[in-house]
C-alpha positions as MATLAB code, in Angstrom:
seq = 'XXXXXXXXXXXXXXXXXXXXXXXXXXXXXXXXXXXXXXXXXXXXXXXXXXXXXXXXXXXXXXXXXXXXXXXXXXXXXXXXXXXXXXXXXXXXXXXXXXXXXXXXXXXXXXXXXXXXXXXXXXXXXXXXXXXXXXXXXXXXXXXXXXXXXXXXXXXXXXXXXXXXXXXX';
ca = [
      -4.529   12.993    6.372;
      -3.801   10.334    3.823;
      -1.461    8.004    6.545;
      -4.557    7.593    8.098;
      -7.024    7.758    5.447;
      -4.710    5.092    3.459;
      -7.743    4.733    0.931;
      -8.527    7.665    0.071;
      -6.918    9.774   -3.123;
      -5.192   12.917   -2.533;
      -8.004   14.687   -4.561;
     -10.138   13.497   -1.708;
      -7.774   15.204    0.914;
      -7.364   18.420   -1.273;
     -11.575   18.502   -1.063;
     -12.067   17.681    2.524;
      -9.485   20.667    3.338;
     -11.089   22.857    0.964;
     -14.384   22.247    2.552;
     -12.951   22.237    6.302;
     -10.114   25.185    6.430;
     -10.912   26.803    2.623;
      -7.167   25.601    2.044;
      -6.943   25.896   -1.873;
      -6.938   23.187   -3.575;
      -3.340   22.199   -5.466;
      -2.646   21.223   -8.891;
      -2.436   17.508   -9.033;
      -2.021   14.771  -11.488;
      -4.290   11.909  -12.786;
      -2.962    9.595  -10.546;
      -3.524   12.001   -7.885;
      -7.269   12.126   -8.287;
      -7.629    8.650   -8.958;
      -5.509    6.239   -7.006;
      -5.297    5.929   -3.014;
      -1.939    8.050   -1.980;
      -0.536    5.237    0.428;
      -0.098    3.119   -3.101;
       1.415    6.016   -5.280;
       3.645    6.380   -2.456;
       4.082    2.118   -1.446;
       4.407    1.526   -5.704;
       6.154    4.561   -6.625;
       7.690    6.836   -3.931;
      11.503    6.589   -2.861;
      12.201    4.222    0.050;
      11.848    6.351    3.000;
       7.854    7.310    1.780;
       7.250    3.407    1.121;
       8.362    2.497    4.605;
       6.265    5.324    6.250;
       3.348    3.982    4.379;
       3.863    0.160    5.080;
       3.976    1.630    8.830;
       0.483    3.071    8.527;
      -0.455    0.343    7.298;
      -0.199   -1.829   10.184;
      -1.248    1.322   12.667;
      -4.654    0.674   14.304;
      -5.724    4.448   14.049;
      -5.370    4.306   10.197;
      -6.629    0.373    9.529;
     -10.056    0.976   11.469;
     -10.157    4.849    9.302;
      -9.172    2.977    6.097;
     -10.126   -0.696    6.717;
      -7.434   -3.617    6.068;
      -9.227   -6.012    3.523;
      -7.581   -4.629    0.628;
      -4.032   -3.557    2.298;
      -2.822   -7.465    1.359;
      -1.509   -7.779   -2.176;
      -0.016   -4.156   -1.762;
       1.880   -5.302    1.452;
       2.700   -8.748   -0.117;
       4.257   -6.370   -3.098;
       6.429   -4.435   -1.005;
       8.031   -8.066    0.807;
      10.024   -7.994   -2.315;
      11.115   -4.188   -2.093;
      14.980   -3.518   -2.469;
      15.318   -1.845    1.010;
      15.350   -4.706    3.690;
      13.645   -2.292    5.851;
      11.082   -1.755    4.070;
      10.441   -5.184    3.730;
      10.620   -6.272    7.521;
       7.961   -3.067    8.112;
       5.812   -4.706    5.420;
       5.852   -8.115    7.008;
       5.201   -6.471   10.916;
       2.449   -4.897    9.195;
       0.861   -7.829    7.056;
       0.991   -9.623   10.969;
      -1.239   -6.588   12.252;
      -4.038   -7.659    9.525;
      -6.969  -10.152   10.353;
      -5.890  -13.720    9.713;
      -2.053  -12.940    9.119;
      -0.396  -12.995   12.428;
       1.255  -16.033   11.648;
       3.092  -15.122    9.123;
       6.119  -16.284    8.924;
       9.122  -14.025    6.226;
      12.327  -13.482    6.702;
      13.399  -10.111    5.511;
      16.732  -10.978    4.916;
      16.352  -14.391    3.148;
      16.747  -15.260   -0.413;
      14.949  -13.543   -3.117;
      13.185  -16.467   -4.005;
      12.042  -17.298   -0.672;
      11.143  -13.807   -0.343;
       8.772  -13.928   -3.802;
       7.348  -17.372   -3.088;
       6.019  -15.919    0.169;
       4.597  -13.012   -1.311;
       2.714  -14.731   -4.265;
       1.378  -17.274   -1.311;
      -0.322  -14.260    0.594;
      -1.387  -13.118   -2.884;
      -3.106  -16.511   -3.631;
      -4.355  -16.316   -0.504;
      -5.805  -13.198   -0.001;
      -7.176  -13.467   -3.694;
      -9.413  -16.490   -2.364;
     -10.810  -15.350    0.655;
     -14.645  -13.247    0.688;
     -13.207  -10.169    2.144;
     -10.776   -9.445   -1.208;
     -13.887   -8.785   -2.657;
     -15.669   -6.732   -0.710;
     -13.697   -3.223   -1.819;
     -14.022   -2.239   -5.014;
     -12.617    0.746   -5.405;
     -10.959    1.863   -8.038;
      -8.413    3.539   -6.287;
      -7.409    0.335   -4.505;
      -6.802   -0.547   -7.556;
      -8.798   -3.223   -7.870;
     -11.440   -3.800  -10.206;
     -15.678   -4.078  -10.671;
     -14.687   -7.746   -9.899;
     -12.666   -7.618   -6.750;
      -9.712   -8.291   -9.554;
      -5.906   -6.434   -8.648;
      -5.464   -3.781  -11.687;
      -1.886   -5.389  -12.092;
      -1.435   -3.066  -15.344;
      -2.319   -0.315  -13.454;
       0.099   -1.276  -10.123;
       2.847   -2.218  -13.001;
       2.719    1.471  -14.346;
       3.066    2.779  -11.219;
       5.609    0.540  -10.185;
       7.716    1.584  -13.538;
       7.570    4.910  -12.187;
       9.266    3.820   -9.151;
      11.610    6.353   -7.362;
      14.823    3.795   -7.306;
      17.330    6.661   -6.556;
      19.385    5.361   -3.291;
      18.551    6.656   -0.208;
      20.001    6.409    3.037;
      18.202    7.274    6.589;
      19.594    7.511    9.558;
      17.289    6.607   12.732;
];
């Protein structure tokens, strides 16, 4: 549910499965109930779950369930992720949003290259109307329209770092 509903909280999957199949509902965490899975997973999961999720992310099915005017700074994050294919999935995906098909990254270039680019989409994104319009919390973003960067820095923290190698 949640790799197309890449907004919603697990909570909210837990309830609407409850409700549809009377599937009982699982223990889950804080996070769980408050914060959209696809970021627990993009911030915090190992880096097989963050590619899958930067994939959804740029799938039309799941951007016209979720919307894509808040996907930005959490796709810009993950240009900077250790796994180089995690970051080339990111960028394909940022390219899929409104107003980003030119972007231009190189996956493979130099870290700094790599961060300049991402805090440039931040800027960006942080200045057009659209950032704005979702407020959710578990976007992580604030009453404002503001990024919760303590709140994306805890999770990130958390980070499953534990190497991982997938074969295609």
């Amino acid at each position: 549910c949640n790799l197309c509903h890449l907004d919603k909280t697990l909570s909210w999957t837990a309830d609407r499965l409850n409700e549809w199949y009377d599937t009982p509902r699982p223990s889950l965490t804080d996070d769980d109930t408050t914060v959209a899975a696809s970021l627990l997973w993009l911030l915090q999961g190992d880096a097989g779950l963050r590619a899958i999720t930067a994939q959804s992310m740029g799938w039309a099915p799941a951007q016209e369930a979720s919307g894509t005017n808040w996907m930005v700074p959490h796709l810009a994050e993950a240009l900077g992720d250790p796994y180089e294919a995690v970051r080339f999935i990111a960028a394909r995906s940022l390219r899929s949003l409104p107003g980003y098909s030119g972007l231009e990254f190189d996956f493979v270039g130099p870290e700094a290259q790599r961060i300049d680019t991402a805090l440039q989409l931040l800027n960006t994104w942080r200045d057009t109307e659209s950032a704005r319009r979702r407020r959710e919390p578990e976007l992580l973003v604030d009453s404002n329209g503001v990024l919760r960067i303590e709140a994306m820095r805890r999770l990130f923290d958390r980070r499953d770092r534990r190497p991982l190698f997938l074969r295609e």
